[in-house]
N, CA, C and O atoms as a printed pandas DataFrame, in Angstrom:
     atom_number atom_name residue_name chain_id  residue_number  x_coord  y_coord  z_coord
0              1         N          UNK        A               1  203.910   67.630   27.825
1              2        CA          UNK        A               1  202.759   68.407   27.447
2              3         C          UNK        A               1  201.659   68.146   28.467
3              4         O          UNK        A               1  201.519   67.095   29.093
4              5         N          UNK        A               2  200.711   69.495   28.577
5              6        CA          UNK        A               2  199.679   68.871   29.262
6              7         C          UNK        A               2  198.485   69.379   28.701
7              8         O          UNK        A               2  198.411   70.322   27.913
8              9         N          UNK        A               3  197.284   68.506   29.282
9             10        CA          UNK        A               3  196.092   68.680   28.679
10            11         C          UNK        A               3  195.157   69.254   29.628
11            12         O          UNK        A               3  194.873   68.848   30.755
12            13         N          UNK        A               4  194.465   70.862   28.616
13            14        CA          UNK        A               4  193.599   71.164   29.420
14            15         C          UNK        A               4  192.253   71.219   28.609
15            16         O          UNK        A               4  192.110   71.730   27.498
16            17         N          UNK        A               5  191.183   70.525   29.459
17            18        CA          UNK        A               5  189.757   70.774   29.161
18            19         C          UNK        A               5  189.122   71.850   29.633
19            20         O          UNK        A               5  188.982   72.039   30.842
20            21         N          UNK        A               6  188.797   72.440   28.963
21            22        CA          UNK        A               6  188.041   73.837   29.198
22            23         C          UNK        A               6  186.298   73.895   28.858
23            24         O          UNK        A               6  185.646   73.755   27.823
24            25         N          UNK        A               7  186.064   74.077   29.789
25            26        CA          UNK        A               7  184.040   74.996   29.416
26            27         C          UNK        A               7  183.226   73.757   30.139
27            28         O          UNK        A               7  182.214   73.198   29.717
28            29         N          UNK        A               8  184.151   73.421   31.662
29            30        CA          UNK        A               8  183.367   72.321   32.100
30            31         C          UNK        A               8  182.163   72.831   32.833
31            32         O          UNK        A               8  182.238   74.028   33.113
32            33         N          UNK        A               9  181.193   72.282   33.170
33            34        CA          UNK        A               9  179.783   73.179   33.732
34            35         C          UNK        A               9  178.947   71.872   34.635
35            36         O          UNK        A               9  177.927   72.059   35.297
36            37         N          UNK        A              10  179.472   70.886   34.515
37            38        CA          UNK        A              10  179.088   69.957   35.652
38            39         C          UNK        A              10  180.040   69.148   36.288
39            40         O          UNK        A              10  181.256   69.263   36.141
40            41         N          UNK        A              11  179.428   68.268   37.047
41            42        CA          UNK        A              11  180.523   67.270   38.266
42            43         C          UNK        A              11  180.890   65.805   37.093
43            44         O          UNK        A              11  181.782   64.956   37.088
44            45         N          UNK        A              12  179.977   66.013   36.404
45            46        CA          UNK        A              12  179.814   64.659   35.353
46            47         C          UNK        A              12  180.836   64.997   34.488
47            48         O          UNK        A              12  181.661   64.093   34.356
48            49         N          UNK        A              13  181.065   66.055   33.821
49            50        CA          UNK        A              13  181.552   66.249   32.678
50            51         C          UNK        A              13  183.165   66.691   33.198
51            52         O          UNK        A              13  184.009   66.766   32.305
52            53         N          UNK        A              14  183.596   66.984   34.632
53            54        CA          UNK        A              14  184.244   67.288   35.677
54            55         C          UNK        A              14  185.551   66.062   35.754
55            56         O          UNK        A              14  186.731   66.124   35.410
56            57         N          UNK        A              15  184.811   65.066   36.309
57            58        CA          UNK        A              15  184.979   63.134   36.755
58            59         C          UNK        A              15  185.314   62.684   35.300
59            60         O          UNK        A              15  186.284   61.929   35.237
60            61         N          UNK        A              16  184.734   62.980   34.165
61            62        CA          UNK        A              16  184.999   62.946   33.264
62            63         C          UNK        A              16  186.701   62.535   32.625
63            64         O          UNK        A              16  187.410   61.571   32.340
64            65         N          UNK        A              17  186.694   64.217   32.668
65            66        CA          UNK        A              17  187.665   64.823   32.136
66            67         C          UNK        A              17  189.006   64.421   33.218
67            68         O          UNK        A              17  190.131   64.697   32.803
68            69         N          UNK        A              18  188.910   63.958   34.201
69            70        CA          UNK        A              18  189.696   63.632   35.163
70            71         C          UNK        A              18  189.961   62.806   35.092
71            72         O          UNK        A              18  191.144   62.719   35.422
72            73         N          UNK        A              19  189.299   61.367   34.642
73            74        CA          UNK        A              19  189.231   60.188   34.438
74            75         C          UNK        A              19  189.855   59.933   33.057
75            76         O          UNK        A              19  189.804   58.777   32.636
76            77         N          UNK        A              20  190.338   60.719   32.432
77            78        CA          UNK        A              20  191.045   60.605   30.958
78            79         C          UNK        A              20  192.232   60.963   31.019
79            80         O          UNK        A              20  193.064   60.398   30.310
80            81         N          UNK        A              21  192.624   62.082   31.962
81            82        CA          UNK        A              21  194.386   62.350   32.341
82            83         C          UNK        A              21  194.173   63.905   32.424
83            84         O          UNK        A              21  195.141   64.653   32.565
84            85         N          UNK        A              22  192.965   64.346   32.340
85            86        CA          UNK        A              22  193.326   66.188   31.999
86            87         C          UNK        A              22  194.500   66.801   33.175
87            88         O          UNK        A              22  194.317   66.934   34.385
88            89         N          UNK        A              23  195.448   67.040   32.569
89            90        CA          UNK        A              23  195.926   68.006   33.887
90            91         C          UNK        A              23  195.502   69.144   34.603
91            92         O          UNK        A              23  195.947   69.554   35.675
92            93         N          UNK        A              24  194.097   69.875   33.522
93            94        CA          UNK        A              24  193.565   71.093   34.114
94            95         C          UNK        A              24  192.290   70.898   33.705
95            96         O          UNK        A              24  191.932   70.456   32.613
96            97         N          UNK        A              25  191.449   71.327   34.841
97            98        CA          UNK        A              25  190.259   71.701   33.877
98            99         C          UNK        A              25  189.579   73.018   34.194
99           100         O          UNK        A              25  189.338   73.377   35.346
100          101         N          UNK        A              26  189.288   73.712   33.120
101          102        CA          UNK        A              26  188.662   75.246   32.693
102          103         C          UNK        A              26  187.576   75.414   33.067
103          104         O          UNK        A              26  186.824   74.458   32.876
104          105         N          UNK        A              27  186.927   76.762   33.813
105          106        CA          UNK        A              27  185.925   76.884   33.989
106          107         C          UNK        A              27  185.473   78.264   33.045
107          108         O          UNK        A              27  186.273   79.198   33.094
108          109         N          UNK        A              28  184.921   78.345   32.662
109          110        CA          UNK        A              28  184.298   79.809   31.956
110          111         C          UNK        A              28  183.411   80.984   32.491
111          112         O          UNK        A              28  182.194   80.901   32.330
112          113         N          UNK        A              29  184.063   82.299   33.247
113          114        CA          UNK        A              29  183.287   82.891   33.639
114          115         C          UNK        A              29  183.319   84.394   32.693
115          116         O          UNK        A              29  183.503   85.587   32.937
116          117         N          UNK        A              30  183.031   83.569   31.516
117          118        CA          UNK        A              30  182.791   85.029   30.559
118          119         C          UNK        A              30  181.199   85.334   30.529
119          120         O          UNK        A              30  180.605   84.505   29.840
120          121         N          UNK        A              31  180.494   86.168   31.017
121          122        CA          UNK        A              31  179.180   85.539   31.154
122          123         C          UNK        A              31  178.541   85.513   29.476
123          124         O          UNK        A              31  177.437   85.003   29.287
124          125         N          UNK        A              32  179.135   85.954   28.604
125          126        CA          UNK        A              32  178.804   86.137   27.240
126          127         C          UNK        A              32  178.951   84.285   26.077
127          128         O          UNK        A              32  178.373   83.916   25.055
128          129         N          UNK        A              33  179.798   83.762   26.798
129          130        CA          UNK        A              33  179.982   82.379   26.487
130          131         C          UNK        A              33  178.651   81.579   26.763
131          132         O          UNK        A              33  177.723   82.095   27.386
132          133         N          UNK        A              34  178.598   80.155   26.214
133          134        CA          UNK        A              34  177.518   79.849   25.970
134          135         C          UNK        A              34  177.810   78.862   27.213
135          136         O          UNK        A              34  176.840   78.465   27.858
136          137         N          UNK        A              35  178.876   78.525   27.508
137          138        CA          UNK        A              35  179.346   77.506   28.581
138          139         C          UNK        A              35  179.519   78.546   30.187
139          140         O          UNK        A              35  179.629   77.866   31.207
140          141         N          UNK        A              36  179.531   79.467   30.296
141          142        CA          UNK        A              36  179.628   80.215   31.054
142          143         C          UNK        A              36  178.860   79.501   32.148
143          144         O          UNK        A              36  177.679   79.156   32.133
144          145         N          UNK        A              37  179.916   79.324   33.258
145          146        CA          UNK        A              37  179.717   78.904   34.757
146          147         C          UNK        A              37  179.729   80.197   35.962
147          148         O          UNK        A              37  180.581   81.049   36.216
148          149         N          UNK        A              38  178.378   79.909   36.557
149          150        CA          UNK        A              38  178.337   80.616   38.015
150          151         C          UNK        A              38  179.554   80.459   39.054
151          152         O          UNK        A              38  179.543   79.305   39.483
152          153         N          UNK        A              39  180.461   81.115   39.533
153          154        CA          UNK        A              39  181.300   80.909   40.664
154          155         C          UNK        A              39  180.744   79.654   41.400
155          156         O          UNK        A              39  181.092   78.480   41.276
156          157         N          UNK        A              40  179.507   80.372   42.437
157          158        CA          UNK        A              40  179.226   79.002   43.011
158          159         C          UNK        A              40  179.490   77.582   42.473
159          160         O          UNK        A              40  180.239   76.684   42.857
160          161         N          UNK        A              41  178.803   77.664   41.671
161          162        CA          UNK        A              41  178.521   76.363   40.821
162          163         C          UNK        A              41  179.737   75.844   40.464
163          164         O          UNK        A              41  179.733   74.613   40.421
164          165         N          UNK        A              42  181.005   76.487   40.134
165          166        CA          UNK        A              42  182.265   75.987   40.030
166          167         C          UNK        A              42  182.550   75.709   41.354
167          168         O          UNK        A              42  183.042   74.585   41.449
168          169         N          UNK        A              43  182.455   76.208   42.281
169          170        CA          UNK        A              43  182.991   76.296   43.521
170          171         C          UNK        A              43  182.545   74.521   43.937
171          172         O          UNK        A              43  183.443   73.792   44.358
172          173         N          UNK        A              44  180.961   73.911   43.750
173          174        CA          UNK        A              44  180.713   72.806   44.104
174          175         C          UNK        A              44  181.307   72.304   43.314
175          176         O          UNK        A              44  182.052   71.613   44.010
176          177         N          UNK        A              45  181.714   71.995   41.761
177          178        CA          UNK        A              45  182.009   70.952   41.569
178          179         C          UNK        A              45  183.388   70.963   42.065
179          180         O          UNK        A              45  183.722   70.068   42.841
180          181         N          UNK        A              46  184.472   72.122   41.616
181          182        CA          UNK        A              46  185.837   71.880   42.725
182          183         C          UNK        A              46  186.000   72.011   43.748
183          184         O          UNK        A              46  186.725   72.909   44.176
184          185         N          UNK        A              47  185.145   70.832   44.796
185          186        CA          UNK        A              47  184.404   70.730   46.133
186          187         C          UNK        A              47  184.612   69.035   46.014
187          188         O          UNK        A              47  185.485   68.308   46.488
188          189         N          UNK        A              48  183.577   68.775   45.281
189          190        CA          UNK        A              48  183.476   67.188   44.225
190          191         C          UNK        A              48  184.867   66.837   43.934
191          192         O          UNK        A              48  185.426   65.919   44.535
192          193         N          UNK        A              49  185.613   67.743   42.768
193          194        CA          UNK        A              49  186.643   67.231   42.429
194          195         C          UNK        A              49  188.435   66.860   43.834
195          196         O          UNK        A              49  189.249   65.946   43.968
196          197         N          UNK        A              50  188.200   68.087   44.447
197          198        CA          UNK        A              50  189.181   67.854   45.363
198          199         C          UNK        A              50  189.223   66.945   46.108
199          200         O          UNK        A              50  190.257   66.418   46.521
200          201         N          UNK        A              51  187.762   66.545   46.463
201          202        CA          UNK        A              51  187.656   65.308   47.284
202          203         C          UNK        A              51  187.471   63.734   46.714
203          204         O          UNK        A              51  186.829   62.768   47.127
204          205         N          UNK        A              52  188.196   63.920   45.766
205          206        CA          UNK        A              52  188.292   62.145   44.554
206          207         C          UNK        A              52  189.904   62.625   44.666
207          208         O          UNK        A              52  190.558   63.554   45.138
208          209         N          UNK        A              53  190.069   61.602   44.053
209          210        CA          UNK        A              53  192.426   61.357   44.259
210          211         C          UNK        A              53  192.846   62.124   43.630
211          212         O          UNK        A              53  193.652   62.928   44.100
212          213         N          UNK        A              54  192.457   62.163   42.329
213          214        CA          UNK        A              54  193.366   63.308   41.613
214          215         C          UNK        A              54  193.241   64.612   41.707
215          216         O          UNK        A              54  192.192   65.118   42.105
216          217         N          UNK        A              55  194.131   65.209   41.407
217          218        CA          UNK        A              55  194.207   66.812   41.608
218          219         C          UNK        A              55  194.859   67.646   40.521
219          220         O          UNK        A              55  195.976   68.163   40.517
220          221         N          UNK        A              56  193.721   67.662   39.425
221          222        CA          UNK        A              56  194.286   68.428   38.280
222          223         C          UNK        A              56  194.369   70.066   38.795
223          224         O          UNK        A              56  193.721   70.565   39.716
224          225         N          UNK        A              57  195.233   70.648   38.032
225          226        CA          UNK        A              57  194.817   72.400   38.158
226          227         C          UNK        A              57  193.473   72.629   37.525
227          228         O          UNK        A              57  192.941   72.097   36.551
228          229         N          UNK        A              58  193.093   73.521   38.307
229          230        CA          UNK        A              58  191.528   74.120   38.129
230          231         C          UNK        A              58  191.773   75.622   37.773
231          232         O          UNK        A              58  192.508   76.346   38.445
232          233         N          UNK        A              59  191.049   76.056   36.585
233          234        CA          UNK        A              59  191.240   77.255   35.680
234          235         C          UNK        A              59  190.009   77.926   35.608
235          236         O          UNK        A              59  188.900   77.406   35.489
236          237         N          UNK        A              60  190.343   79.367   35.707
237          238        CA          UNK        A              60  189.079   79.967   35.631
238          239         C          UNK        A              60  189.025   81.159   34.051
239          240         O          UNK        A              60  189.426   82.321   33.987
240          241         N          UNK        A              61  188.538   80.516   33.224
241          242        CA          UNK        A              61  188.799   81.733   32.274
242          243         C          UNK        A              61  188.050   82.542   32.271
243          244         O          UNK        A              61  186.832   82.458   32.427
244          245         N          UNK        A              62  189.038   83.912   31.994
245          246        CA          UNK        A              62  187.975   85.462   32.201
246          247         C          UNK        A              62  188.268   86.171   30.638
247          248         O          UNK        A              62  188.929   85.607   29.766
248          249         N          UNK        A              63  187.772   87.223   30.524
249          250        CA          UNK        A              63  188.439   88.107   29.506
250          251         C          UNK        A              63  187.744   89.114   29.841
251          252         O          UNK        A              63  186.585   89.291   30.216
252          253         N          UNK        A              64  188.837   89.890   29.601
253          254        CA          UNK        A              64  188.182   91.679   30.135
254          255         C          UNK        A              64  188.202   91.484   31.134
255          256         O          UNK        A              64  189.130   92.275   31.303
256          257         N          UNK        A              65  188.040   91.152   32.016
257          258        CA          UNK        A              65  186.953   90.910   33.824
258          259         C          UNK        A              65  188.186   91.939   34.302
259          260         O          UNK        A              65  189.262   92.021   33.709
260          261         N          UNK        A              66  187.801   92.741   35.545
261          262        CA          UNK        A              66  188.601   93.745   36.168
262          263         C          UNK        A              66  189.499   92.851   37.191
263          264         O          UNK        A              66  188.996   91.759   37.456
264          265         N          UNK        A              67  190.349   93.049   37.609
265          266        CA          UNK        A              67  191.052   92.959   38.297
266          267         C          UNK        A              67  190.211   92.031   39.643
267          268         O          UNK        A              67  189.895   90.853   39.809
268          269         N          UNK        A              68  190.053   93.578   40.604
269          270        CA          UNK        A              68  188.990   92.435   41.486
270          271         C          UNK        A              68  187.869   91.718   41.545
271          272         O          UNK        A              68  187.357   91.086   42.468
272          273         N          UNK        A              69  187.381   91.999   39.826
273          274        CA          UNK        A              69  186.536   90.410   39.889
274          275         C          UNK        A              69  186.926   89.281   39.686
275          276         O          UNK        A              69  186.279   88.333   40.131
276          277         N          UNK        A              70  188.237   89.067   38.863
277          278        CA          UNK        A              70  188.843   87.841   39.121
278          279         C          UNK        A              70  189.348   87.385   40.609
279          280         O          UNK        A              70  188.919   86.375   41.166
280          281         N          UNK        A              71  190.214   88.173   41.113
281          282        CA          UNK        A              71  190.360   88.059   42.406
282          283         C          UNK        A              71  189.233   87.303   43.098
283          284         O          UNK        A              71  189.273   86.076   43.184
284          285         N          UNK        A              72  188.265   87.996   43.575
285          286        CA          UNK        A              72  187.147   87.555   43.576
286          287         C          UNK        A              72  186.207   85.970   43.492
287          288         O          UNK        A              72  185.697   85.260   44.359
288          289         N          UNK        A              73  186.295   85.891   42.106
289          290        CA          UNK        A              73  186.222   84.550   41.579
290          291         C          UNK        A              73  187.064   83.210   41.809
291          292         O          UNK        A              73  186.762   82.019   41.882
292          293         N          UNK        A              74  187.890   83.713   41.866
293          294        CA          UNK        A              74  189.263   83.181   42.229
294          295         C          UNK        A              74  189.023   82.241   43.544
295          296         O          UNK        A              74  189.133   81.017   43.625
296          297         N          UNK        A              75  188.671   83.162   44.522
297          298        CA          UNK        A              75  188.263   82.602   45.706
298          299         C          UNK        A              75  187.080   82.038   46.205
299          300         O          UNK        A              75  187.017   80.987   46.843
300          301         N          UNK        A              76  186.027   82.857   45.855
301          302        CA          UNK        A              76  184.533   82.026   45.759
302          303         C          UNK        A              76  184.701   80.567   44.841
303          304         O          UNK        A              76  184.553   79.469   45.378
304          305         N          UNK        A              77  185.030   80.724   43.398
305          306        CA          UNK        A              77  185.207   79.375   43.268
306          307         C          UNK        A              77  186.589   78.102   43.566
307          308         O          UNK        A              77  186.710   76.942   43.171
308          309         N          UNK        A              78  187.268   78.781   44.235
309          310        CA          UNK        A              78  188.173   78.047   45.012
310          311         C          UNK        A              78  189.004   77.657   43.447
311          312         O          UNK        A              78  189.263   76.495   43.136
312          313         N          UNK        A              79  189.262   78.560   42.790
313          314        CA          UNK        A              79  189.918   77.767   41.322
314          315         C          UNK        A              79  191.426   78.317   41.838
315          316         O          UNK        A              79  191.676   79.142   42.717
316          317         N          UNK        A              80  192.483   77.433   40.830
317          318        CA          UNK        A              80  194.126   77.854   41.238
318          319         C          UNK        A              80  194.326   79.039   40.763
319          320         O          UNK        A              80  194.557   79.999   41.500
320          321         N          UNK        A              81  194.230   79.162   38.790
321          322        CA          UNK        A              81  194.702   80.066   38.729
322          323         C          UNK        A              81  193.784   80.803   37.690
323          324         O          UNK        A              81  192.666   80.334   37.476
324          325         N          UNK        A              82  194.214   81.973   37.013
325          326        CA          UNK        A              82  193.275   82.453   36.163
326          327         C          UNK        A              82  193.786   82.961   34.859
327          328         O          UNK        A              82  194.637   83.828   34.661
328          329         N          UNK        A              83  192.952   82.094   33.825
329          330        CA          UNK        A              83  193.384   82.045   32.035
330          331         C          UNK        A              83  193.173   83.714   31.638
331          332         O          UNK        A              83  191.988   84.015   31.783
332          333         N          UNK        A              84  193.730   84.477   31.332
333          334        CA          UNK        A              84  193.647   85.520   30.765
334          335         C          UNK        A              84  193.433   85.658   29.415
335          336         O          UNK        A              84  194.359   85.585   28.608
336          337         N          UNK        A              85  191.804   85.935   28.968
337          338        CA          UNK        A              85  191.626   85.910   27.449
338          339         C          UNK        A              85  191.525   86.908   27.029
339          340         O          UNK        A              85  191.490   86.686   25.818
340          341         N          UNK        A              86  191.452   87.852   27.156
341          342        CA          UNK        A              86  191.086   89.429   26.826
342          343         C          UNK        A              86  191.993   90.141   26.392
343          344         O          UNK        A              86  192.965   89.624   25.841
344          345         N          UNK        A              87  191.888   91.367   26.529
345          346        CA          UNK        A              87  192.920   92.493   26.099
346          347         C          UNK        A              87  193.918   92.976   27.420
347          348         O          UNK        A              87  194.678   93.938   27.309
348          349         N          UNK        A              88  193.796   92.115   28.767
349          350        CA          UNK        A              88  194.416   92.514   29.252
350          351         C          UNK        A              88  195.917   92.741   29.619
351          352         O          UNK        A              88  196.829   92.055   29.156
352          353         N          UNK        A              89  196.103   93.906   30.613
353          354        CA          UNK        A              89  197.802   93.637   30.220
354          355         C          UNK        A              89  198.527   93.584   31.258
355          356         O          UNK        A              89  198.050   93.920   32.341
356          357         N          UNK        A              90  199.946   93.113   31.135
357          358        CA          UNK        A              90  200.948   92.390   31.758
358          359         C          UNK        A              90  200.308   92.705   33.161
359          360         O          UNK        A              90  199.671   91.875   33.810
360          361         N          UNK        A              91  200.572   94.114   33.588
361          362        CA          UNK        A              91  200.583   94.825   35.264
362          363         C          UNK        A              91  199.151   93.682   35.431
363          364         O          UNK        A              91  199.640   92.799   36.135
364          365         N          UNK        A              92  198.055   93.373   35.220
365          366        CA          UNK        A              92  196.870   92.421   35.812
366          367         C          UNK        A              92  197.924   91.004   35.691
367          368         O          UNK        A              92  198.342   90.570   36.764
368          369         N          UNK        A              93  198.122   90.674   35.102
369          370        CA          UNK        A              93  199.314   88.848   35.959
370          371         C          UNK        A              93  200.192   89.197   36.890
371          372         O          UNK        A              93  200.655   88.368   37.673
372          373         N          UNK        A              94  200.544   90.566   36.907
373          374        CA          UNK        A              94  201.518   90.729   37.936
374          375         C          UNK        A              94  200.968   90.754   39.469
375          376         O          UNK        A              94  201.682   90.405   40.409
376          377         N          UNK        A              95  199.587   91.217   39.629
377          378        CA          UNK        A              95  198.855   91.834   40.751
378          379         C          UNK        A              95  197.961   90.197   40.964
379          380         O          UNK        A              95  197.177   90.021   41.896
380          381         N          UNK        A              96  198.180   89.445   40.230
381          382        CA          UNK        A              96  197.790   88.076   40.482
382          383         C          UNK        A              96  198.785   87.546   41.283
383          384         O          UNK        A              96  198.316   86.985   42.273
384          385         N          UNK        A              97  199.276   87.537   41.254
385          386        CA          UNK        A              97  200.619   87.081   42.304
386          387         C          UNK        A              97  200.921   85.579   42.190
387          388         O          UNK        A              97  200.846   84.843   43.174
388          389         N          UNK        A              98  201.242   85.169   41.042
389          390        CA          UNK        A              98  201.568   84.392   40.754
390          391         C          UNK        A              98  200.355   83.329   40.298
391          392         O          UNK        A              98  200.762   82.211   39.982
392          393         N          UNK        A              99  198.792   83.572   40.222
393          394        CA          UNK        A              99  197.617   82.586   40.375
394          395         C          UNK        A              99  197.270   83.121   38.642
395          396         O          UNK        A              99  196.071   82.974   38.409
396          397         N          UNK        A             100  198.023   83.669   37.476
397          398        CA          UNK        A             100  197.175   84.282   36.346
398          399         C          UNK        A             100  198.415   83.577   35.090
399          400         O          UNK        A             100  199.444   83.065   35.531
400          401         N          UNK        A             101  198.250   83.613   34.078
401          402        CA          UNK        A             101  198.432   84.004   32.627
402          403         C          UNK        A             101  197.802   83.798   31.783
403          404         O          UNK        A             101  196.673   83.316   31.880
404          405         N          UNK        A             102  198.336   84.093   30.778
405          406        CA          UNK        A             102  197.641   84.885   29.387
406          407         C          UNK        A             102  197.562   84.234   28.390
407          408         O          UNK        A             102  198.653   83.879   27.944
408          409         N          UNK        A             103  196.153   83.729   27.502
409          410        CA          UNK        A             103  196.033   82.998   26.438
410          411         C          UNK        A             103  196.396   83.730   25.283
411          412         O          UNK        A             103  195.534   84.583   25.072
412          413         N          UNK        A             104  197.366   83.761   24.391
413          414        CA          UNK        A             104  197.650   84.691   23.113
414          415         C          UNK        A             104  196.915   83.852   21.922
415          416         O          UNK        A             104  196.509   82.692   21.853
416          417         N          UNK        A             105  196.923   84.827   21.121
417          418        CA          UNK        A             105  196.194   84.833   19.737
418          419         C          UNK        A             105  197.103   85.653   18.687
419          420         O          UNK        A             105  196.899   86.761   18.191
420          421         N          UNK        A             106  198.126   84.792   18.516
421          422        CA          UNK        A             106  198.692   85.649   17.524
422          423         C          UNK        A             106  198.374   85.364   16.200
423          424         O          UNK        A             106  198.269   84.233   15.726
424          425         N          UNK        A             107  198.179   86.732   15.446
425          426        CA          UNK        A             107  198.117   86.443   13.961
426          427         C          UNK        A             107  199.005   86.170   13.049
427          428         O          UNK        A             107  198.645   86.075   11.875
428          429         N          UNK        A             108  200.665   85.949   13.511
429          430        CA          UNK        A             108  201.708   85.767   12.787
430          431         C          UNK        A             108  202.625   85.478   13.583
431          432         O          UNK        A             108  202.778   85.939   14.714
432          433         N          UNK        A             109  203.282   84.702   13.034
433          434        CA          UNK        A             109  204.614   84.431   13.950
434          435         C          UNK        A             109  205.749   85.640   14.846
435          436         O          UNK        A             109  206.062   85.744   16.032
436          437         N          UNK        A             110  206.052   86.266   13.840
437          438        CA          UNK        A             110  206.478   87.809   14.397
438          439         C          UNK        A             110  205.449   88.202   16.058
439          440         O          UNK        A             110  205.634   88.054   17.266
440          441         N          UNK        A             111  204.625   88.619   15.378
441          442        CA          UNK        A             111  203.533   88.923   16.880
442          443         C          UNK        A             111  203.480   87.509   18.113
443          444         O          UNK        A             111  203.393   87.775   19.312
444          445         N          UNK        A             112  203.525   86.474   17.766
445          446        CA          UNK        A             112  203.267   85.411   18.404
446          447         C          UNK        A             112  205.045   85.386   19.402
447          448         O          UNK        A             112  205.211   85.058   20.577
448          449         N          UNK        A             113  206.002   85.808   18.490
449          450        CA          UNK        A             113  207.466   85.901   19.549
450          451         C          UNK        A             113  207.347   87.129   20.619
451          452         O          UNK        A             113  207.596   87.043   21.821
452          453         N          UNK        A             114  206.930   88.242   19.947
453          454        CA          UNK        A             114  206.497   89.186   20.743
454          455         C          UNK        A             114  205.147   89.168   21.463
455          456         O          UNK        A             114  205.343   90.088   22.256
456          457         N          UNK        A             115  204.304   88.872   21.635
457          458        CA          UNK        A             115  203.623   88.353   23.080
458          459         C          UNK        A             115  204.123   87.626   23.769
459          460         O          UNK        A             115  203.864   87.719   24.968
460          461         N          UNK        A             116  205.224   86.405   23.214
461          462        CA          UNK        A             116  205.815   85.241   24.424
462          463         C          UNK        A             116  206.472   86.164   25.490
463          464         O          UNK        A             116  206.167   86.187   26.683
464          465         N          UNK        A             117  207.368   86.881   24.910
465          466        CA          UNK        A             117  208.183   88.275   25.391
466          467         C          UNK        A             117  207.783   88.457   26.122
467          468         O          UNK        A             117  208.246   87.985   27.160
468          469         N          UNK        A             118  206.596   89.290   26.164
469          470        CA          UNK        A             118  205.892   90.613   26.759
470          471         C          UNK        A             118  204.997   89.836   28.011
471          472         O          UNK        A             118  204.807   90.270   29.147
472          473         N          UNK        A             119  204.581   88.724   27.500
473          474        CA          UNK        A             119  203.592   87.963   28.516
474          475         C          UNK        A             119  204.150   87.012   29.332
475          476         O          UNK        A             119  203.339   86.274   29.890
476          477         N          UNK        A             120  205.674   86.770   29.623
477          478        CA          UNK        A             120  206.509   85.954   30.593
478          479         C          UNK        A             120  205.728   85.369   31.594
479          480         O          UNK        A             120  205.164   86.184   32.324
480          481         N          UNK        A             121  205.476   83.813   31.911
481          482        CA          UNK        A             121  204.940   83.748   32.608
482          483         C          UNK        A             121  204.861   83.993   34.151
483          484         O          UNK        A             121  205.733   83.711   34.973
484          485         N          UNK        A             122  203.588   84.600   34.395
485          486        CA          UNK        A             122  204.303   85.024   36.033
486          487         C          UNK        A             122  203.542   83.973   37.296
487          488         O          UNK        A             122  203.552   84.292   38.485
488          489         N          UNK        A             123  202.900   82.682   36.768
489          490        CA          UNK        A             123  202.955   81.553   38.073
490          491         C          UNK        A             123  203.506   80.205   37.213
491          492         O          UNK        A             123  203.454   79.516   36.194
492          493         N          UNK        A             124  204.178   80.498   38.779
493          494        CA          UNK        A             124  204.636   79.069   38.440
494          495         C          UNK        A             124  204.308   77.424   38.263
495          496         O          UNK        A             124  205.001   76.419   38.099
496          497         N          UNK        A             125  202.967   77.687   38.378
497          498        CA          UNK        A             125  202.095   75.912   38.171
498          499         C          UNK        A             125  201.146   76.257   36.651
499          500         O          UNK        A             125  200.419   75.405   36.141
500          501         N          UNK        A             126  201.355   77.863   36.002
501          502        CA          UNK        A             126  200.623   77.501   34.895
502          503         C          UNK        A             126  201.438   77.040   33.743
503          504         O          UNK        A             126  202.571   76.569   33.842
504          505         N          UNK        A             127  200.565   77.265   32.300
505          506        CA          UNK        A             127  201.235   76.848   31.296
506          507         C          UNK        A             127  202.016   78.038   30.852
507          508         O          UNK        A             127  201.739   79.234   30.945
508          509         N          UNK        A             128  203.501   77.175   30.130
509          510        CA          UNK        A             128  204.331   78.464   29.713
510          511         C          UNK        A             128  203.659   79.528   29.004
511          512         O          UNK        A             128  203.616   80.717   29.320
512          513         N          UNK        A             129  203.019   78.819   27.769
513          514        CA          UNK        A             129  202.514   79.788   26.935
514          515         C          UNK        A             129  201.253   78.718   26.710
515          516         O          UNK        A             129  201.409   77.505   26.854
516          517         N          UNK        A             130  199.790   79.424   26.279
517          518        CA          UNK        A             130  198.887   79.397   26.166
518          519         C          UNK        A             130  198.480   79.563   24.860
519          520         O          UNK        A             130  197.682   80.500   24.842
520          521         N          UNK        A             131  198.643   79.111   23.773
521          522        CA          UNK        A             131  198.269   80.018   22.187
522          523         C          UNK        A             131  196.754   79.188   21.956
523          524         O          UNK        A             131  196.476   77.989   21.933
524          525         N          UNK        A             132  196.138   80.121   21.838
525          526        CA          UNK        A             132  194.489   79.935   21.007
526          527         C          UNK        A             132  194.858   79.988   19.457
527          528         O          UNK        A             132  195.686   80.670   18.853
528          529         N          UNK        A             133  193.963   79.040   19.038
529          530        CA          UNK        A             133  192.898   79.449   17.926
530          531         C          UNK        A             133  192.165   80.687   17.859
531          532         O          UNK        A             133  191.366   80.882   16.943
């Protein structure tokens, strides 16, 4: 199993979470979230973080966000790959090219087999499946 911390917004809370075993840590660029991080501002602390020993995966969660604004983000904040929270669908992980998947929310088990299905993961350093609360 691995552990990801999500809605990090400083270098402190960053070192942190690194210093406990996280294998990933989340950045939030929903700008509607209350944790919601500036690119830049992710970009310095996984600046900070790359340059200390460990090297967790670095996550950028979006929802909704278009296509090339993740892209985008992606690269300004130098993050690996990108959490898909929204309504988006399969063809956007595919055009990620391997750097995306998809957090599900299923309301029942039935639906929860059918998103695993439908949402196959398409990189290979993320998590198989992602299920929210």
């Amino acid at each position: 199993m691995k552990v990801k911390i999500c809605g990090i917004t400083n270098v402190d809370d960053a070192r942190a979470a690194v210093a406990v075993g996280a294998d990933l840590l989340g950045f939030n660029f929903y700008p509607k979230s209350p944790r919601y991080i500036a690119p830049e501002s992710a970009r310095d602390i996984a600046t900070q973080i790359r340059s200390s020993g460990r090297q967790p995966l670095l996550v950028g969660v979006f929802v909704n966000s278009p296509l090339e604004e993740v892209q985008s983000i992606l690269e300004v904040a130098r993050i690996d790959l990108a959490q898909l929270h929204g309504d988006e669908p399969v063809r956007v992980l595919e055009q990620l090219n391997g750097r995306g998947f998809k957090a599900l929310r299923p309301t029942s088990e039935t639906e929860a087999e059918i998103d695993a299905e439908w949402f196959v993961p398409c990189a290979p350093n993320a998590p198989a499946l992602l299920i929210d609360a």
